[in-house]
C-alpha positions in Angstrom: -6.9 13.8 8.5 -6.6 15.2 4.8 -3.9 12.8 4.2 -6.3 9.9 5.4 -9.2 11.4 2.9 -6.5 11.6 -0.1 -6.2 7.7 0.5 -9.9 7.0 1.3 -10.7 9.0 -2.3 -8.3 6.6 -4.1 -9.4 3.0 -2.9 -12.8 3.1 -1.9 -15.0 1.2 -4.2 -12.1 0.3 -6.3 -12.4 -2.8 -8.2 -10.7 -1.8 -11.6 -7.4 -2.4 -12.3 -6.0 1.4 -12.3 -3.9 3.0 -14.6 -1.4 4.1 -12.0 -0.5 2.5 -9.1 1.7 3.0 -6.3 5.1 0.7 -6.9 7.4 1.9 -3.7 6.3 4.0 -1.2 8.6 6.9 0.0 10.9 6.3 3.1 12.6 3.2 5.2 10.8 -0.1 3.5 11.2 -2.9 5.9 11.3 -6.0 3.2 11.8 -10.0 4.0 14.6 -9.7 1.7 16.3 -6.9 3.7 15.0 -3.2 4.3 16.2 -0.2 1.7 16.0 3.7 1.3 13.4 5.2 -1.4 13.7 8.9 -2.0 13.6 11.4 -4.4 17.3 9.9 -5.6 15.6 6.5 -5.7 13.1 7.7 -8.2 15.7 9.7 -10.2 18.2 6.9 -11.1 15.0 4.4 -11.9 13.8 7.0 -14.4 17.3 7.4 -16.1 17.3 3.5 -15.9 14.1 3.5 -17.5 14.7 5.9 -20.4 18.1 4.7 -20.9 16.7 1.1 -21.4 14.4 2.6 -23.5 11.8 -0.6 -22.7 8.4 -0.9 -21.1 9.4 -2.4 -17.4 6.9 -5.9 -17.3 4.5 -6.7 -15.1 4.2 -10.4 -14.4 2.7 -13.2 -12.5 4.7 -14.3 -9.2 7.8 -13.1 -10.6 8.0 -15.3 -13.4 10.6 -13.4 -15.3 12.9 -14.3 -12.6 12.7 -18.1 -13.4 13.7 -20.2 -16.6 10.0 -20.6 -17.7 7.3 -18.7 -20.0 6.5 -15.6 -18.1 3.4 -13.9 -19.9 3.1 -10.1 -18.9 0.4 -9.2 -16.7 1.1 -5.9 -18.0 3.4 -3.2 -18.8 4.6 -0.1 -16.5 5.1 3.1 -19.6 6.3 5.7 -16.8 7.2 6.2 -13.5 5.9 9.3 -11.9 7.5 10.5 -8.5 4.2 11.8 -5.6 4.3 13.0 -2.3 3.7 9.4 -1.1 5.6 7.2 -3.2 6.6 6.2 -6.8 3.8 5.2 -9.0 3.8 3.4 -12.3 1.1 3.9 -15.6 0.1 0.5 -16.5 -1.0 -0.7 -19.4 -3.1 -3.9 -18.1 -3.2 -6.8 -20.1 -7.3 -8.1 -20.5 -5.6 -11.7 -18.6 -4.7 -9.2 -15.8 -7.6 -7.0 -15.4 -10.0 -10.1 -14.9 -7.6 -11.2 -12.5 -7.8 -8.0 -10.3 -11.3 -7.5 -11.2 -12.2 -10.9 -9.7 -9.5 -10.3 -6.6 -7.8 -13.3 -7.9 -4.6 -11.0 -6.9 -4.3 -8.3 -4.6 -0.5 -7.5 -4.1 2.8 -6.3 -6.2 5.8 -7.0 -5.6 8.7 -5.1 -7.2 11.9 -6.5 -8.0 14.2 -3.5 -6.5 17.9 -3.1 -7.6 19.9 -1.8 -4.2 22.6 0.2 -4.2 25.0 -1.3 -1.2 26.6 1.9 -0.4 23.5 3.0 1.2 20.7 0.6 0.7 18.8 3.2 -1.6 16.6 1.6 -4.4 18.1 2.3 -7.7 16.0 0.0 -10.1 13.1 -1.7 -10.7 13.8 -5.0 -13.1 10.0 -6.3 -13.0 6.7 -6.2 -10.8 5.2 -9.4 -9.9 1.2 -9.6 -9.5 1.1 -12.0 -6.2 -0.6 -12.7 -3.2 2.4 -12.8 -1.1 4.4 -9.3 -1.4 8.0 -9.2 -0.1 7.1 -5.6 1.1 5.7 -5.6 4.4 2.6 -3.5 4.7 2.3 -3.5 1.1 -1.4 -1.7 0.0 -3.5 -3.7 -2.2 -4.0 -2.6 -5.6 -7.8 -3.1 -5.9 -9.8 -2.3 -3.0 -14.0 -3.0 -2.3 -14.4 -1.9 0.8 -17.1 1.1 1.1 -16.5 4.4 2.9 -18.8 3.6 5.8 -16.7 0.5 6.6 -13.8 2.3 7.0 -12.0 1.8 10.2 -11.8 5.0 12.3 -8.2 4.5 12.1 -7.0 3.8 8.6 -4.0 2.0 8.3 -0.8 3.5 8.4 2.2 3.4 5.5 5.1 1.5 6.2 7.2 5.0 6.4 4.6 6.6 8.9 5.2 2.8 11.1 8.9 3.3 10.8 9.0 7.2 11.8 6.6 6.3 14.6 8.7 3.8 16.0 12.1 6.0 15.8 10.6 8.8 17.6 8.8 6.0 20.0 5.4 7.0 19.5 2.0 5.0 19.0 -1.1 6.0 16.5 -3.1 6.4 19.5 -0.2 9.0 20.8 -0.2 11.0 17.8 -4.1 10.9 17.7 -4.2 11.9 21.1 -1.6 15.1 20.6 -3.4 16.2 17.6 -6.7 16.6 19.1 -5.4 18.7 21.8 -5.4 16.3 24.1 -8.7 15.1 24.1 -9.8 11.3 23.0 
């Protein structure tokens, strides 16, 4: 249940664009382009990337940077920071980009992951798309307005906690079940 109040703290009431947000969550990330590995290696080669490159990584608009046309930045990711969760970005948020969050106009990011085919671990990020249509299944929004008391009792799970659950052939309602002794 602490884990569930760590995420509750960070997205209810949020309607800002924040200054870090998660990019890839940690584990298994099931993906319509195909499903990859991100780890603590994951995070380690972006970061050399990143500093090697010695550039700001953009943030655009439905992965504009990936097509022959202007592609204004939405913003621009300045770190990468490794949590227990995932790998999270500081933005710097363009005014353009805010009001679009702001006004829920976009919801989703989409990172543009560099795999290593060896063993389908993530290695780089090239860009981040602000869409409404993430590649990432079970992608969390990046502005939230939903209130504390409309919270779902059972908040939704990560795409890692899905994919463990599934290996080991358990449901929520199992693991609810075993941790309260028993009793529902």
């Amino acid at each position: 249940m602490e884990i569930y109040a760590e995420i509750l703290s960070q997205t209810a009431n949020l309607t800002e664009a924040p200054e870090y947000i998660m990019v890839l969550p940690l584990g298994y990330i099931s993906s319509e382009n195909g499903d990859f590995l991100v780890d603590r290696e994951s995070f380690r080669m972006m970061k050399e990337h990143m500093e090697r490159r010695a550039v700001d990584i953009v943030v655009d608009y439905e992965h504009q940077t990936l097509a022959d046309i202007q592609a204004p930045a939405g913003g621009w990711i300045k770190e990468l920071v490794l949590k227990s969760d995932g790998i999270f970005a500081k933005v710097e948020w363009t005014k353009r980009a805010k009001n679009y969050l702001r006004n829920r106009e976009y919801r989703y990011l989409s990172p543009v992951v560099m795999v290593r085919k060896k063993d389908h671990r993530a290695s780089q990020i090239h860009s981040v798309a602000l869409t409404n249509t993430p590649a990432i299944n079970g992608m969390m929004p990046i502005v939230n307005s939903i209130g504390l008391g409309t919270m779902e009792s059972k908040p939704k799970q990560e795409p890692a906690q899905r994919h463990i659950l599934r290996m080991l052939n358990l449901t929520e309602n199992d693991v609810l079940k075993y941790g309260s002794g028993g009793q529902t």
